[in-house]
Structure formats: C-alpha cells, structure tokens
C-alpha positions in Angstrom: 90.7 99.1 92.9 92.6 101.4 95.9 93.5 99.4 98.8 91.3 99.5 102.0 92.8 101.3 104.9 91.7 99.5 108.3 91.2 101.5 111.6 89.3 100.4 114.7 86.3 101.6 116.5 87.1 103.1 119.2 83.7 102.8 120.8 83.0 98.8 119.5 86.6 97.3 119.0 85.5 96.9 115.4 87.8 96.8 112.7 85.9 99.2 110.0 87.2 99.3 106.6 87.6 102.8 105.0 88.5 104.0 101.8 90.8 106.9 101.3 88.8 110.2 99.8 89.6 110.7 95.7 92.1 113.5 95.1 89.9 114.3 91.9 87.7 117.7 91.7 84.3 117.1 91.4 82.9 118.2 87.7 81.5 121.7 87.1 79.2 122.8 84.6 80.7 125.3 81.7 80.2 128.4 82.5 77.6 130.4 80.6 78.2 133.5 78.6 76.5 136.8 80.2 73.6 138.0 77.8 75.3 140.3 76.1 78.2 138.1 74.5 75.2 135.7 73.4 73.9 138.9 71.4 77.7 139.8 70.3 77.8 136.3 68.6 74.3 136.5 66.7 75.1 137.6 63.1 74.5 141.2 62.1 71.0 140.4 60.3 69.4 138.3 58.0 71.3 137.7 54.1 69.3 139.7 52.1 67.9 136.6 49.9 65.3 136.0 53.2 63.6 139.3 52.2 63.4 138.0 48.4 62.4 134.8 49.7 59.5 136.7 51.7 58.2 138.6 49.3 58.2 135.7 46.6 56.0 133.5 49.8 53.7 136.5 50.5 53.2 137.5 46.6 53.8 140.7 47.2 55.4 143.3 45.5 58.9 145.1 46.3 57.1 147.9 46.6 54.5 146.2 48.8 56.3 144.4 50.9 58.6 147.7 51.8 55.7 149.7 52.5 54.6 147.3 55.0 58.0 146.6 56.5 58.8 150.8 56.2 61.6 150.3 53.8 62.6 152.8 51.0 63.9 152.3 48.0 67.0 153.5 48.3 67.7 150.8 51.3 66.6 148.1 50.2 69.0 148.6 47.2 71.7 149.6 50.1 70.8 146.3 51.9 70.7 144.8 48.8 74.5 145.7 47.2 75.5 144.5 51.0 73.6 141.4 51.1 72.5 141.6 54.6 69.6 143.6 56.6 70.1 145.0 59.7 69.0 143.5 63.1 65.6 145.6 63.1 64.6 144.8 59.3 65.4 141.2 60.1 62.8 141.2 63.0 60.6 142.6 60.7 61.0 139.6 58.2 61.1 136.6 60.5 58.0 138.2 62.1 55.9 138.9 58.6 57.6 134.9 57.8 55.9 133.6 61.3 52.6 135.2 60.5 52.4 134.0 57.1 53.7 130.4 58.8 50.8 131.0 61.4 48.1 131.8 58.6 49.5 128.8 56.3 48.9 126.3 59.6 45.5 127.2 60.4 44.3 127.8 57.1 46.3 124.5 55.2 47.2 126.3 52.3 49.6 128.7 51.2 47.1 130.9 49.0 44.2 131.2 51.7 46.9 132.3 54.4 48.0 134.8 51.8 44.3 136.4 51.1 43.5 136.5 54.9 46.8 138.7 55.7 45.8 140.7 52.6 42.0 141.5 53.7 40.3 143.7 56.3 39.1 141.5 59.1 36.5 143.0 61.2 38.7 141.8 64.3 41.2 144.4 63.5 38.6 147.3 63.2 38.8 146.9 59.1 42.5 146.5 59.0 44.6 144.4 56.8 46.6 141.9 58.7 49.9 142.9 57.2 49.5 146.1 57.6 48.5 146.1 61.2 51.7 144.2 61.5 53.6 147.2 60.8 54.2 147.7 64.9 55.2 144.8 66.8 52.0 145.3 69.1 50.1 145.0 66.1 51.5 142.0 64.8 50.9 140.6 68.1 47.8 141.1 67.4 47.6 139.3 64.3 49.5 137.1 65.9 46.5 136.9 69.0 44.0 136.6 66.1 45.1 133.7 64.0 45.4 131.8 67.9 41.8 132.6 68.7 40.8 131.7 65.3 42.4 128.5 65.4 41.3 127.5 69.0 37.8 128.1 67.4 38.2 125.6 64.8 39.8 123.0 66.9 36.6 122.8 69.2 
C-alpha cells in the first residue's frame, strides 16, 4: 500500500488524507481492423470437398447441382484440380447448404426437406425452390417461405 500524503484544509483546519494519483495509463480496448482487412483475412473460398459434400446432402447430380448454382463443366473441374471455389461460388454453396439446413429444421427429416426444394410450390408461382434460388433475391425468398411455413406450424 503507497503511503498517505497529509495536507490541511484550508477552509476547516482539517488534516485530510490524500493519496497520490497512479502513474499507470488507463487500459484501452484493441483496436479493431477497418472492414476491408477483416475481408483480406477471410480465405479465398470454400475447399472444393463443400461442393461434393453438397451435392451428396441435396442428392443431386453434378450436373444438377451446377445448373442450379450456374457452373460449367469445365469449372468445376478447374475448381476441382485447385481444390477451392471462388468467393461467389462459395456464397452460392453455403446459401443452397442453409436452405437445405432451413428445409431439414422445419420439415425433421433430411429426405422431405430434399423433395420440398425439388418441387414446384404454388408460393413460388410453380417454381422449384432450388431453382428459384439461382439469384440471391430468390433464395431469399425460399428463404421467406420456409419462415412463414414454419411460423404456421408453430401456432
């Protein structure tokens, strides 16, 4: 414990104890990094086993699932030989991934959630789920439908 320093009061004749102010800094938070080095650091894109790994969960063909993620042939087998996706094809995965997570959560099983995204549903005008989820609007959409579906089974 610092020694007390004693002065008086001028006003009262009171003897007042006072402690000497600490020479330490007060603590600052870390500094944040701007936006854009937050985006630097995020990997280039997805290992291309997440699109294999979609596919196999959706039970869909390669041919399939590149239709309805606007892929050709010739890069998936680029993407493929690399072992990555880029940024934009990722997107597209986690997203197709979420709404197949979305469908399997409402649904409770794997194989329903697969048929619903496979089917026309009048909600969509007649339009498959996945392949209305070719545009992000559209899977938000989708996305909008599974929400009101599910709010309507929860009351």
């Amino acid at each position: 414990m610092k020694p007390a320093t004693k002065a008086k009061s001028a006003a009262r004749g009171k003897t007042i104890a006072k402690r000497p102010v600490s020479a330490k800094k007060p603590k600052t938070a870390p500094k944040k990094k701007p936006p854009k080095q937050k985006i630097a650091a995020v990997p280039p894109g997805l290992a291309f086993g997440e699109f294999e790994a979609l596919r196999k969960q959706m039970d869909l063909s390669l041919d399939e699932l590149m239709a309805r993620l606007g892929l050709s042939r010739a890069t998936v087998a680029q993407r493929k030989a690399a072992g990555r996706l880029t940024n934009d094809e990722s997107g597209k995965v986690v997203c197709f991934a979420r709404l197949l997570g979305h469908a399997v959560h409402l649904f409770g099983d794997l194989e329903e959630a697969r048929q619903w995204l496979k089917t026309p549903q009048r909600a969509l005008h007649g339009a498959v789920p996945l392949d209305y989820a070719k545009t992000e609007m559209g899977a938000q959409e989708v996305e909008n439908l599974l929400s009101q579906l599910g709010d309507c089974n929860h009351t």
